[in-house]
N, C-alpha and C positions, 0 to 999 in steps of 0.2 A: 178538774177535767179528767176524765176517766179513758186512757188510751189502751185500744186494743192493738195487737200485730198478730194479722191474721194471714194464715199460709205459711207458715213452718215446718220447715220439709226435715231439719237436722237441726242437734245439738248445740253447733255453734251460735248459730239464729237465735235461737231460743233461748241461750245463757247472755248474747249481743247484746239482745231485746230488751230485758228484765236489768241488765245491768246499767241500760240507756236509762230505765225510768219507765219504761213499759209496764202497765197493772194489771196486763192480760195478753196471752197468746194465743193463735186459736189453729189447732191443724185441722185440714180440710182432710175429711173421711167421703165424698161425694164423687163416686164415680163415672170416670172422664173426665175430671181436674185433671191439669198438668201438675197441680200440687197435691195429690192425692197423696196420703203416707198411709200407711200399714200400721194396725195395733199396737203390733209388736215394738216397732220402731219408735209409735208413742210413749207406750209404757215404760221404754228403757230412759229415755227426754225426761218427761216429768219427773222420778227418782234424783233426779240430778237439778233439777229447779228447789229453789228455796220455797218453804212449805206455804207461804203467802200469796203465792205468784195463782194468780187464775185464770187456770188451763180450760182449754173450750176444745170439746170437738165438733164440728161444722159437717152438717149434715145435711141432704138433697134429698126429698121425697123418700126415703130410707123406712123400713118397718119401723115401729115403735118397739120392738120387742130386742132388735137389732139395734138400735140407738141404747137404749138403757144397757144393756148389757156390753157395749163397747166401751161406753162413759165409767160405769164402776168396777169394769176389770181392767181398765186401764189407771185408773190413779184419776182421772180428769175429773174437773171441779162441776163441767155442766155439759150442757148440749145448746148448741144456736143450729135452730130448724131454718133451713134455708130454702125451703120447696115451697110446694100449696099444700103442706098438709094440714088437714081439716081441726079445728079446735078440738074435737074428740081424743084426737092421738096428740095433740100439743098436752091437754091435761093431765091424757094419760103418761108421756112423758114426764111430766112435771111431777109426779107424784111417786114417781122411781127414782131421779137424779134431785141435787139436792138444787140447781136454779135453770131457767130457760131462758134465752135469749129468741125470740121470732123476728122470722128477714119478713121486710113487706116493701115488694118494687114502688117506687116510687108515684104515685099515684093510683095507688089500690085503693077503690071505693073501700075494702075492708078498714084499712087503716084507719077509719075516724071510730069504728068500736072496741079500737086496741086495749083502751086502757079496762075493758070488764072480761077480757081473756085472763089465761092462767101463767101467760110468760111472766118474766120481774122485770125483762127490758125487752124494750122494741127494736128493731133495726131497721132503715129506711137505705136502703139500696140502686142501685141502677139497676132498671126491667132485665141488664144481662149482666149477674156479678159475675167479676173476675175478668171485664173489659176494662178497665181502668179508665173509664170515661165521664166525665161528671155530668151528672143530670140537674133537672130546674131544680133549686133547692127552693122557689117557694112554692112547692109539690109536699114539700113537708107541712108544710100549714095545716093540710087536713089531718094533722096529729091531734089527739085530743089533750088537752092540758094535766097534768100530774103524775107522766109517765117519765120512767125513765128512757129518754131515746137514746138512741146510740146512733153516727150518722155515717154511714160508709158512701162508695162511689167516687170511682176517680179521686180521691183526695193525695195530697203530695205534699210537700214541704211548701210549697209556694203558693198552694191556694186553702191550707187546710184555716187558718187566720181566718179568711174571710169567711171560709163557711163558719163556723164558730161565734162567728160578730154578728151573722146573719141568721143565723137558725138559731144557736144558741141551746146546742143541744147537750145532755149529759153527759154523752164522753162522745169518741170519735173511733172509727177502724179504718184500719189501712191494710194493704197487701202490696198490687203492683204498684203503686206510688213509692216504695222503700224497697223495689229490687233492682238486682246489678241483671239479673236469669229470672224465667219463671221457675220461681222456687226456691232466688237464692237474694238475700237481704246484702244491700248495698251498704257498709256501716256508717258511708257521710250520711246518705239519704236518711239513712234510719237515725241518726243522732240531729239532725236537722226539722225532720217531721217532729219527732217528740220536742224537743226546745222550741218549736213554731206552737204545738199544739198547746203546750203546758204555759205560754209566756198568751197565750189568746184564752184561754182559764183563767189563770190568774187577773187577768182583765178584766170579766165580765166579773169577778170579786170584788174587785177595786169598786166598780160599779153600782156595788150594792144590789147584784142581781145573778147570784149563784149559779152555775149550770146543774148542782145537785138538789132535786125538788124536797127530797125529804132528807135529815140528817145533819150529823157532822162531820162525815166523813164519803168518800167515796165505797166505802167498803160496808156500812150499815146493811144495806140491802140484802147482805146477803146472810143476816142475821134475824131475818125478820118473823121468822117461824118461831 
């Protein structure tokens, strides 16, 4: 199971996260977040993460020209498009950074052509991310099969298990579900979500029904060029 911790505003977070068992952080670059951070502030973070760790910057209807160019003068490993922006600037994203992650609110007719888009993971969302509210998760159904999903919205320590058992999706993201502040990572919440999320993975293994579509690792994917 593939865990994101999205909204990392500082250093501390971000070495927390990674040391929990986190396989991805993601700062929000999306102006009008309360978790917005600054380049700058990024690029100093990531220098200080061990070189495995995969860094995302989260991005809102943003230029494409301005995406690519903050992702690889920062050190970050990709971009996750979290707007409506058009397949055209998703590709062309894609073809500047080295992987893409697309948000798609939770019952977007788009969502059932996801899997012939240029992202490597999907992401399914509540219609307002960054409410920490959980939406119908069988809204995800209209996924099309052999994608990598990724599942955010309202997910917490206490109910990320059942989305997991229920969707069964390739990894999972969190933000306000593991803060104490907007912006600031609570360390139980956050040591409790990952031990919730990684012990409901390892489940659907047991089961003989992997949450990872292709591979042997959670990490394949991102070697696939």
């Amino acid at each position: 199971m593939f865990i994101k911790i999205c909204g990392i505003t500082n250093e501390d977070d971000a070495l927390l996260a990674v040391a929990l068992g986190a396989d991805a952080i993601g700062f929000v670059f999306a102006a009008g977040s309360r978790r917005m951070v600054m380049p700058a502030t990024v690029s100093d973070i990531v220098k200080r993460l061990p070189i495995d760790t995969v860094t995302v910057g989260v991005f809102r209807n943003e230029r494409p020209e301005r995406v690519a160019e903050i992702v690889n003068t920062t050190g970050l490993r990709g971009a996750q498009l979290h707007g409506r922006e058009p397949i055209s600037e998703v590709r062309w994203v894609r073809q500047r950074v080295p992987f893409v992650i697309q948000a798609f609110p939770a019952g977007d007719p788009n969502l059932s052509t996801a899997a012939n888009g240029p992202a490597d993971v999907v992401l399914i969302d509540n219609p307002e991310p960054g409410s920490g509210r959980v939406f119908d998760w069988s809204l995800t159904e209209g996924a099309p099969g052999g994608i990598r999903l990724l599942l955010a919205g309202g997910l917490n320590n206490k109910n990320v298990a059942d989305a997991i058992a229920k969707v069964r999706p390739w990894g999972v993201d969190v933000s306000t579900g593991v803060e104490a502040t907007a912006g600031r990572k609570d360390p139980r919440k956050l040591k409790r979500f990952i031990d919730a999320a990684r012990a409901a993975g390892e489940a659907l293994v047991d089961e003989n029904r992997p949450p990872v579509p292709t591979g042997s690792s959670p990490y394949d994917w991102m070697d696939d060029e």
